[in-house]
ROVO-401690 format. One line per 8 residues: number of its first residue (from 1); their letters; for each residue x, y, z negated of C-alpha. Coordinates in steps of 0.02 Angstrom, whole numbers, plus 32768, in hexadecimal, padded with zeros to 4 digits. Example, Ala and Ser with C-alpha at 12.3 -4.5 7.8 and 13.67 -1.06 7.14 Angstrom:
REM ROVO-401690
1) as) 8267 7F1F 7E7A; 82AC 7FCB 7E9B
***
This chain:
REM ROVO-401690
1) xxxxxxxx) 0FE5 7D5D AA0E; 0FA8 7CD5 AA6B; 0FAF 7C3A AA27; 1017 7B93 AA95; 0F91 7B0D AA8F; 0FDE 7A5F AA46; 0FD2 7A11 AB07; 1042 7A83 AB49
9) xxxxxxxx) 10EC 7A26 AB67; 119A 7A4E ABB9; 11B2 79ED AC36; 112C 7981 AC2C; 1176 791C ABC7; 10F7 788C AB86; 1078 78DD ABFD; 1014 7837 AC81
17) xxxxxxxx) 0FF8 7897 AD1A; 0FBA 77FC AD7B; 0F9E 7735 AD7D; 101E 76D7 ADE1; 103F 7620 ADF5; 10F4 763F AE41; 117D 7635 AD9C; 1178 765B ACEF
25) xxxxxxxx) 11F0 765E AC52; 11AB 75D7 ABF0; 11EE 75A4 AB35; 12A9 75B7 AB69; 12AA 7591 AC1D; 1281 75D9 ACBE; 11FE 7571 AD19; 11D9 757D ADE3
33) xxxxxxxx) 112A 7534 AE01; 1114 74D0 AD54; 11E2 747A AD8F; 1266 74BC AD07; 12EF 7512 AD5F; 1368 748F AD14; 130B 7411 AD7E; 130E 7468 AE08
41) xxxxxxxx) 13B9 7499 AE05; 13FE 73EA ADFD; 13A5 7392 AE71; 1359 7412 AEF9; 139A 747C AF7E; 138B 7530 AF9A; 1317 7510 B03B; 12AA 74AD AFCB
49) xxxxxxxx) 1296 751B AF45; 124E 7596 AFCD; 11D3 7520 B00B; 1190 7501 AF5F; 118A 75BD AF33; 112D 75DB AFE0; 10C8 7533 AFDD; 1099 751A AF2C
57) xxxxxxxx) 10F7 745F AF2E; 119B 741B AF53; 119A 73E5 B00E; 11BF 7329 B03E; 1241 72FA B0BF; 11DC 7305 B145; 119A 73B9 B125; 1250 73DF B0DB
65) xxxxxxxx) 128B 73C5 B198; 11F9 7432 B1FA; 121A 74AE B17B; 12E2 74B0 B189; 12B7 74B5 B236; 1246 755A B23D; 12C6 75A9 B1C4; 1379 756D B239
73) xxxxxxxx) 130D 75CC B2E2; 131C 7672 B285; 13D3 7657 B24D; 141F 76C8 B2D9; 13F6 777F B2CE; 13CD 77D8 B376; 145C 7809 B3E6; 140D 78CB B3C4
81) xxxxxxxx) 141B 78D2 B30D; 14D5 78B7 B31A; 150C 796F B347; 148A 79BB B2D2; 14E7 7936 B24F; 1596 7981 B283; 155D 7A25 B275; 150C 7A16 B1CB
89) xxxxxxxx) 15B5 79C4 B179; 1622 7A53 B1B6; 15C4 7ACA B145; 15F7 7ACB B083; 1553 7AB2 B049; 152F 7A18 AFAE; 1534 797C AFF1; 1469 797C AFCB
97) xxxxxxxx) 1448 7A01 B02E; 1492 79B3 B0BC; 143F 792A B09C; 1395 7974 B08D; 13A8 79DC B121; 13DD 7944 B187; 1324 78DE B132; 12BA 7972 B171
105) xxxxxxxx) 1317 797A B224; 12FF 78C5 B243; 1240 78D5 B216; 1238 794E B2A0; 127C 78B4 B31A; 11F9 784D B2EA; 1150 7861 B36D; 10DB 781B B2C0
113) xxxxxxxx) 111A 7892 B240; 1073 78DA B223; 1016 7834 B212; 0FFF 780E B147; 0F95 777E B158; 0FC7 76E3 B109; 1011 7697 B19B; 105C 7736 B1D6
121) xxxxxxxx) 10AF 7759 B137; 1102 76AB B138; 113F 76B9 B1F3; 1194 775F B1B9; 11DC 770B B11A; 121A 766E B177; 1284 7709 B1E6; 12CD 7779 B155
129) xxxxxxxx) 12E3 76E7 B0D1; 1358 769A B161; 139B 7744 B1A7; 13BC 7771 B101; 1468 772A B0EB; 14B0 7741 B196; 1470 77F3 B182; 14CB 7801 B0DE
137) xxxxxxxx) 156D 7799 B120; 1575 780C B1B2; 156B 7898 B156; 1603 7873 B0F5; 1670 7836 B185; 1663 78DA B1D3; 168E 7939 B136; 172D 78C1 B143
145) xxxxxxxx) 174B 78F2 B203; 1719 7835 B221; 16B6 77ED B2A3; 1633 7795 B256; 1615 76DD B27D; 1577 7697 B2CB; 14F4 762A B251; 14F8 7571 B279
153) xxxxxxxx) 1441 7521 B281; 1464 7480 B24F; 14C3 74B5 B1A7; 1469 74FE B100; 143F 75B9 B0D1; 14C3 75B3 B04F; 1552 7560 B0D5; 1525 75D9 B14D
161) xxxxxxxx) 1532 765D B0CC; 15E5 763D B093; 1620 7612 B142; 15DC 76BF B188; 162A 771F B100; 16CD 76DD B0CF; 16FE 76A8 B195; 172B 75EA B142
169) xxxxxxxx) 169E 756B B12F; 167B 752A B07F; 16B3 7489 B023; 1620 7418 AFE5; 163C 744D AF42; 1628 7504 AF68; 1598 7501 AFCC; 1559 7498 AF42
177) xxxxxxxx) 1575 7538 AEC0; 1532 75B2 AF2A; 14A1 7556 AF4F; 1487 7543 AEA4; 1496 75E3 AE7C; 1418 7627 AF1D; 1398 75A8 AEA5; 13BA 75F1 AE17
185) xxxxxxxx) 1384 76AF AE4F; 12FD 767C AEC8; 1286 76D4 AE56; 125D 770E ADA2; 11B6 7727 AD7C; 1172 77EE AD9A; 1225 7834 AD7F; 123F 78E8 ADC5
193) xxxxxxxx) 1264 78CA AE75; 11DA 782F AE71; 1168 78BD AE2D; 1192 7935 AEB1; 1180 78D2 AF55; 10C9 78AE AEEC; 10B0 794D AED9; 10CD 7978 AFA9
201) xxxxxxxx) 1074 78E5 AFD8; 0FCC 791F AF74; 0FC3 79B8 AFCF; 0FB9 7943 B07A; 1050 798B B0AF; 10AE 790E B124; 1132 7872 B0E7; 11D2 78C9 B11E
209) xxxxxxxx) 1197 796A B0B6; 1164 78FE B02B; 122B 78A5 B027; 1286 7934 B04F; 1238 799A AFB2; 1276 78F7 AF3F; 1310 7924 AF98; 1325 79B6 AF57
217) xxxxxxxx) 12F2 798B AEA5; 136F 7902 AEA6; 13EE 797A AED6; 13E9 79D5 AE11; 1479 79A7 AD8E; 13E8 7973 AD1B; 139E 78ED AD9D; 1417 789D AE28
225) xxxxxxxx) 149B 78D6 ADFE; 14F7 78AB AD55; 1561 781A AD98; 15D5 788C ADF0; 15CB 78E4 AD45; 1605 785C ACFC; 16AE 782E AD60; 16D3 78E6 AD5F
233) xxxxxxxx) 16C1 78D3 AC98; 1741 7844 AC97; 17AE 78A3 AD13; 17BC 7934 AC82; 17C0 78A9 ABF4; 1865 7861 AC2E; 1894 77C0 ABDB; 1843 7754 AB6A
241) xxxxxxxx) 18A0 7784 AACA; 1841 782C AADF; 1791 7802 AAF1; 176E 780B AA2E; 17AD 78BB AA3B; 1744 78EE AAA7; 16AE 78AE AA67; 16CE 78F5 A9CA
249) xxxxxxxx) 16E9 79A2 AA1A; 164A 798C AA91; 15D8 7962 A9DC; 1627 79E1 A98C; 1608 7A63 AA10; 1565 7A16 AA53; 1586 79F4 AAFA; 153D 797E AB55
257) xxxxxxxx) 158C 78E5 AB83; 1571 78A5 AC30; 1504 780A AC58; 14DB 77F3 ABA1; 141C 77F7 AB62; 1376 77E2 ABB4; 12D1 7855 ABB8; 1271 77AC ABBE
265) xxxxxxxx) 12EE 771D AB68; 1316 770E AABD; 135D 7682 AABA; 13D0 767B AB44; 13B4 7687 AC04; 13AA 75D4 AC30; 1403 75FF ACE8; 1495 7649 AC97
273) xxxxxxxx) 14B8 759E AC41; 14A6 7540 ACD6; 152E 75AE AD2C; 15B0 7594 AC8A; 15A2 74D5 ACA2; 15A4 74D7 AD6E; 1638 756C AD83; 16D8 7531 AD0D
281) xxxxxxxx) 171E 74BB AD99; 16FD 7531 AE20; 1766 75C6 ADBA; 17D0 7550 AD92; 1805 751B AE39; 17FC 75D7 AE5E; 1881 7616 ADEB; 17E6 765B AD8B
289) xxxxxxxx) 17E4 75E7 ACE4; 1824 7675 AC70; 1793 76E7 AC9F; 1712 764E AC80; 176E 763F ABC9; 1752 7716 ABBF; 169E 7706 ABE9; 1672 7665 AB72
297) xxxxxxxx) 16E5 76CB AAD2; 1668 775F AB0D; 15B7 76FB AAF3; 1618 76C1 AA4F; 1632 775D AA0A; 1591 77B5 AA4C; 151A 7728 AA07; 1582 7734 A961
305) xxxxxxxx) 1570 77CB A93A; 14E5 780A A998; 1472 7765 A9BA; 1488 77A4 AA76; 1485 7716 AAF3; 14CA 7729 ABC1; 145A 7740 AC4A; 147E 76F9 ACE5
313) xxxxxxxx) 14D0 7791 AD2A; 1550 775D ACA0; 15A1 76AE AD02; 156F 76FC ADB2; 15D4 7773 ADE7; 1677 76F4 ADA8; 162F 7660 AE12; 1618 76DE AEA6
321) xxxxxxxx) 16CC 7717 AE92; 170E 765D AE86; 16B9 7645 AF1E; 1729 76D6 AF62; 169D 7738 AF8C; 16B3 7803 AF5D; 1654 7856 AECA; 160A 78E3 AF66
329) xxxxxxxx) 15B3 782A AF8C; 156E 7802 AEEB; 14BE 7855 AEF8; 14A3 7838 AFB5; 14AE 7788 AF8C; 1420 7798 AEF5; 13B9 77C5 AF7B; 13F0 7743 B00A
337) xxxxxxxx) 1399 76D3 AF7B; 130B 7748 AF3C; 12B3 7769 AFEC; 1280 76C0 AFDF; 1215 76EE AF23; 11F5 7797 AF7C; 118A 7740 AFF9; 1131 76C6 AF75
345) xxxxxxxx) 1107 7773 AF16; 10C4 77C8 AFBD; 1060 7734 AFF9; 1003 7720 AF4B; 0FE7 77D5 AF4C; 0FAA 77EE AFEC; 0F39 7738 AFD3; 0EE1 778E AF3F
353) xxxxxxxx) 0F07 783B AF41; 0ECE 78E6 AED8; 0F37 797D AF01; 0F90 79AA AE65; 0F59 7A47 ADF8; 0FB1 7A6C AD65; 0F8E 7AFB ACE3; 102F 7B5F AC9F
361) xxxxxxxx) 0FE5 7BB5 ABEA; 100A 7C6E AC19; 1076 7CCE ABA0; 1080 7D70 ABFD; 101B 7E15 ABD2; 0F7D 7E39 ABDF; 0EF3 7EC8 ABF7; 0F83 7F26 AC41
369) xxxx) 0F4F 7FD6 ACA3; 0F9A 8030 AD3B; 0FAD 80CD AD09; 0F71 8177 AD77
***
C-alpha cells in the first residue's frame, strides 16, 4: 500500500503557496500593510483602506479626493444591467449565485475586460469595487418587489450601501458601523476565496473571471457564509436563559457551533472583538440587546469549556441585523467589502505571476488491465 508522504496536508493547512505584502495574522492581530486592523478600524475609512490595499500606503487628502473621485464615477450601474438584475432576483437561486452571475454579466459591459495589465486591472477594480454594492443593494430590492434607489456620488460606499438597500438613508452612527465593518473584511490573508481569485488570475485568465470564481468560494457555509449561521442559531436558541443548554447539548453531541473558532487564530479573531465593543448600542437601540447578552454567554461558555474563541462571523451577522438589513444579505455584503482585497490579490499576482500547479498524492489503483 502506498505510503501518504508527511507533506501531504488537507486543506493546505500550514502549506505557503506564495509571498505577499498585502495582510497577515500577526501575534494576535490582523495587520493590512504592516497597520493593525485596530488602527485602522478607528481612525480610517473604508475608501481608504482600499487605497492602501491597492497602493501599498495610506493615501493623503489630496489623493484621498482623486481617488473618491474615480471610485463615485462608477457608482451608477448601466441602464442595461438593470433588466438582466430584475431577471436574476426573480429566480430562487442563493443570494451568491445571483450575485456572482450579476459580477460576471457586468464584466461583459466593460470594453477592457480582457486587459490584465497593472493599470487595466485597477480601472476594472475601481468599476466592480464601486458596482459592487449597488449591484448587491439592487439585487435585494427586487427580491423585495422594490425599486431600487440610485447611488449618490458625493456620499460614501457604505452610505450608499444602506441607502440603496433599506430605501431610508443611514444615521451617522450607522454608516459609521457598517463602514467599520466593510474594514474589517476587506481582506484576510490567502483565505479560500483570496486563494481562488489567485488561483484564476495565474492562469492569465481575465479580472472579472478571477472575482467571480472568489465569488463562488465565498458563497460555501465554511467561508462567507457563517454569519447568517449564526442569527439563524440564535433564532433556534430562543432566550437567554437557554443558551447554557444548548451549549451543553451542542458539546455533548459535537456539533459545531456557529462563528466560533478559527483555522488560523488561536487566540481570538481580533475583528470579532472589535465588533462586540462597536455593536451593543446599535442592538440596543434596535430592540436587539438580549441577543448581544446570548452571543457574549456563548463565547463564555465555548472558551470555558472548550478554549474556543468567536470569529468575526460571530458579532456580524447581529450588527447586520441591527442595521435592519436581512440575513439573505449577509454574504453579499462580505463581498461588497472583499472585492476590494480581491483586487489587491489579483494585481500582486498578475505583477509577479507563476501559474499554479499543485500535486494531489494519488491513492487510486494501479497496474490495472482492460480485459479482452
Amino acid at each position: 500500500m502506498l505510503q501518504i508522504p508527511e507533506t501531504a496536508n488537507k486543506g493546505l493547512e500550514n502549506i505557503v503557496a506564495c509571498t505577499s505584502e498585502i495582510s497577515t495574522i500577526h501575534d494576535v492581530t490582523l495587520l493590512y500593510r504592516g497597520y493593525t486592523i485596530e488602527d485602522l478600524a478607528s481612525h480610517c475609512t473604508f475608501e481608504e483602506i482600499i487605497y492602501l490595499l491597492w497602493n501599498e500606503k495610506l493615501p493623503n487628502q489630496t489623493e484621498l479626493h482623486a481617488f473618491k473621485s474615480d471610485l463615485n464615477s462608477y457608482l451608477t450601474l448601466p441602464d442595461s444591467i438593470i433588466p438582466v438584475l430584475e431577471s436574476i432576483a426573480k429566480t430562487d437561486a442563493h443570494p451568491m449565485a445571483k450575485l456572482r452571475t450579476a459580477v460576471s454579466y457586468f464584466g461583459l459591459l466593460c470594453e477592457e475586460s480582457e486587459d490584465i495589465s497593472g493599470p487595466g486591472v485597477r480601472k476594472n477594480g475601481l468599476r466592480l469595487t464601486a458596482a459592487m454594492g449597488p449591484l448587491a443593494a439592487t439585487l435585494s430590492c427586487f427580491e423585495e418587489k422594490r425599486k431600487p434607489l440610485s447611488a449618490i456620488a458625493a456620499r460614501s460606499l457604505a452610505w450608499n450601501f444602506l441607502n440603496m438597500i433599506r430605501g431610508k438613508e443611514p444615521t451617522p452612527e450607522e454608516e459609521k458601523l457598517f463602514d467599520t465593518a466593510l474594514v474589517l473584511h476587506a481582506d484576510h490573508e490567502l483565505n479560500a476565496s483570496s486563494f481562488t481569485a489567485r488561483v484564476v488570475a495565474s492562469t492569465t485568465s481575465d479580472y472579472f473571471s478571477a472575482i467571480t470564481a472568489a465569488i463562488g468560494s465565498l458563497k460555501g457555509p465554511l467561508h462567507g457564509g457563517a454569519n447568517e449561521k449564526v442569527m439563524l442559531m440564535l433564532r433556534g436558541i430562543g432566550t437567554y436563559d437557554q443558551v447554557d443548554a444548548f451549549i451543553a447539548d451542542a458539546i455533548q453531541a459535537k456539533k459545531k457551533v456557529m462563528g466560533i473558532g478559527h483555522r488560523v487564530y488561536k487566540n481570538g479573531d481580533p475583528r470579532a472583538k472589535i465588533l462586540k465593543e462597536l455593536s451593543f448600542q446599535t442592538c440596543k437601540k434596535a430592540g436587539l440587546e438580549d441577543y448581544h447578552r446570548m452571543l457574549v454567554r456563548i463565547q463564555e461558555q465555548m472558551e470555558a469549556q472548550k478554549g474556543l474563541m468567536p470569529n468575526v462571523d460571530f458579532y456580524s451577522g447581529l450588527v447586520y441585523t441591527a442595521l435592519g438589513l436581512r440575513p439573505r444579505d449577509f454574504t453579499p455584503i462580505f463581498a461588497v467589502s472583499r472585492v476590494s482585497g480581491w483586487t489587491a490579490q489579483a494585481l500582486e499576482q498578475y505583477a509577479n505571476n507563476r501559474i499554479y500547479r499543485p500535486r494531489a498524492f494519488y491513492t487510486g489503483p494501479i497496474h490495472l488491465k482492460v480485459k479482452n
